[in-house]
N, C-alpha and C positions, 0 to 999 in steps of 0.2 A: 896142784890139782884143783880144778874148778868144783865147785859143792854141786852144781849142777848143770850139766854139758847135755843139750840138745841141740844141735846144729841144724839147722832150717834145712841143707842140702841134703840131710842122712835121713832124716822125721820120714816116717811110713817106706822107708827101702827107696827114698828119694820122691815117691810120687808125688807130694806136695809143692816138690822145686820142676817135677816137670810140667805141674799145673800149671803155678805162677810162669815159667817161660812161655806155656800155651796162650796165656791169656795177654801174654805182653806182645806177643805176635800178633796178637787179634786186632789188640789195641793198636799197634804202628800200620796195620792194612787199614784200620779204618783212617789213622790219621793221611794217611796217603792215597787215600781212594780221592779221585776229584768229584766225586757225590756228593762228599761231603763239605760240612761248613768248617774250613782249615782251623778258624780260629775258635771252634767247639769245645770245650774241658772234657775230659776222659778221664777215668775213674776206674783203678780197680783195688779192691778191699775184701783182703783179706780177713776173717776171721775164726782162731783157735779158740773150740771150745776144751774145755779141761772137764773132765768128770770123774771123780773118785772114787773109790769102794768104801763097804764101811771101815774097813779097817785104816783104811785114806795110804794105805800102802802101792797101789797098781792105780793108775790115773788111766783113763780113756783120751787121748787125743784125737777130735773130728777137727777138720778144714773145713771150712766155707769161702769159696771164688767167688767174686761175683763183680761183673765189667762190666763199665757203664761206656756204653762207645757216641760219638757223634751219628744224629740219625741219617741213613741216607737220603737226599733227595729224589722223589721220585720222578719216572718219565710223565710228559704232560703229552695231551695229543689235543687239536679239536677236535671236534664229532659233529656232522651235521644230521639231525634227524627230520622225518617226516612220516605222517601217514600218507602209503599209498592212496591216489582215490581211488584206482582201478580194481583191488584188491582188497583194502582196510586194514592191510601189514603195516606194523610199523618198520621202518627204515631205519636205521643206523649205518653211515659210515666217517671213517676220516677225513678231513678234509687235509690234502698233503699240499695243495696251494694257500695255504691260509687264509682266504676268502673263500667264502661258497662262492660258487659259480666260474672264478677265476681260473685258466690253466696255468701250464708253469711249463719250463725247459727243466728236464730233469741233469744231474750229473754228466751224461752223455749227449748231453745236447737235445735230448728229442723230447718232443711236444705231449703233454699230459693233460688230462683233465684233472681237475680239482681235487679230486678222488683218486686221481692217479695212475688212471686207466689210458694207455695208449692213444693218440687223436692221429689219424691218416691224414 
C-alpha cells in the first residue's frame, strides 16, 4: 500500500483532470487555428496549492489552470478617410481595391469601385 495515494484523475471527484483536458483542447485549437503563428510555444501550468489546518490533519487542496496560447493574428483592412467639404463630416470608409481611387472586378467578375460599391 502507497503511504500516500492521490491520483491526479480522482482529486476533486475528477474535476481537476477535466480541467487539464479542457485546457489541452484549448491549447491544440490554438495550435491549429491558421491565425496563428505555428511555430509559437504554448504553455499551460498547473499549480496545487496544499493548505493545512492547525492540527495539519485535513489539508485543503486548490488548482490553478492557467494557458498560455499563441496570440491570434488579427484582420487588417485599409481605410481611406476624409473631410467632407460639402458638409464638414468626416468620412471613413474601406478601401476593397487597395488603391483609393482604383476599381477592381470583384469574385464574380463585376466592376467595383474602390470602396466596393457596384459601377454600371
Amino acid at each position: 500500500m502507497k503511504n500516500i495515494y492521490l491520483p491526479i484523475e480522482g482529486l476533486a471527484n475528477g474535476e481537476l483532470q477535466k480541467e487539464i483536458e479542457k485546457e489541452i483542447k484549448k491549447l491544440f485549437d490554438n495550435i491549429h487555428n491558421e491565425k496563428t503563428q505555428p511555430t509559437e510555444e504554448r504553455a499551460i501550468t498547473i499549480r496545487l496549492k496544499f493548505k493545512p489546518d492547525k492540527e495539519r490533519e485535513n489539508v485543503e487542496v486548490e488548482s490553478e489552470i492557467s494557458t498560455k496560447l499563441a496570440k491570434i493574428n488579427g484582420a487588417k483592412a485599409r481605410v481611406i478617410t476624409r473631410r467632407n467639404p460639402n458638409t464638414g463630416q468626416i468620412e471613413a470608409r474601406e478601401v476593397k481595391s487597395g488603391i483609393p481611387g482604383q476599381s477592381y472586378l470583384d469574385d464574380n467578375g463585376r466592376l467595383r469601385s474602390d470602396v466596393g460599391e457596384l459601377v454600371d
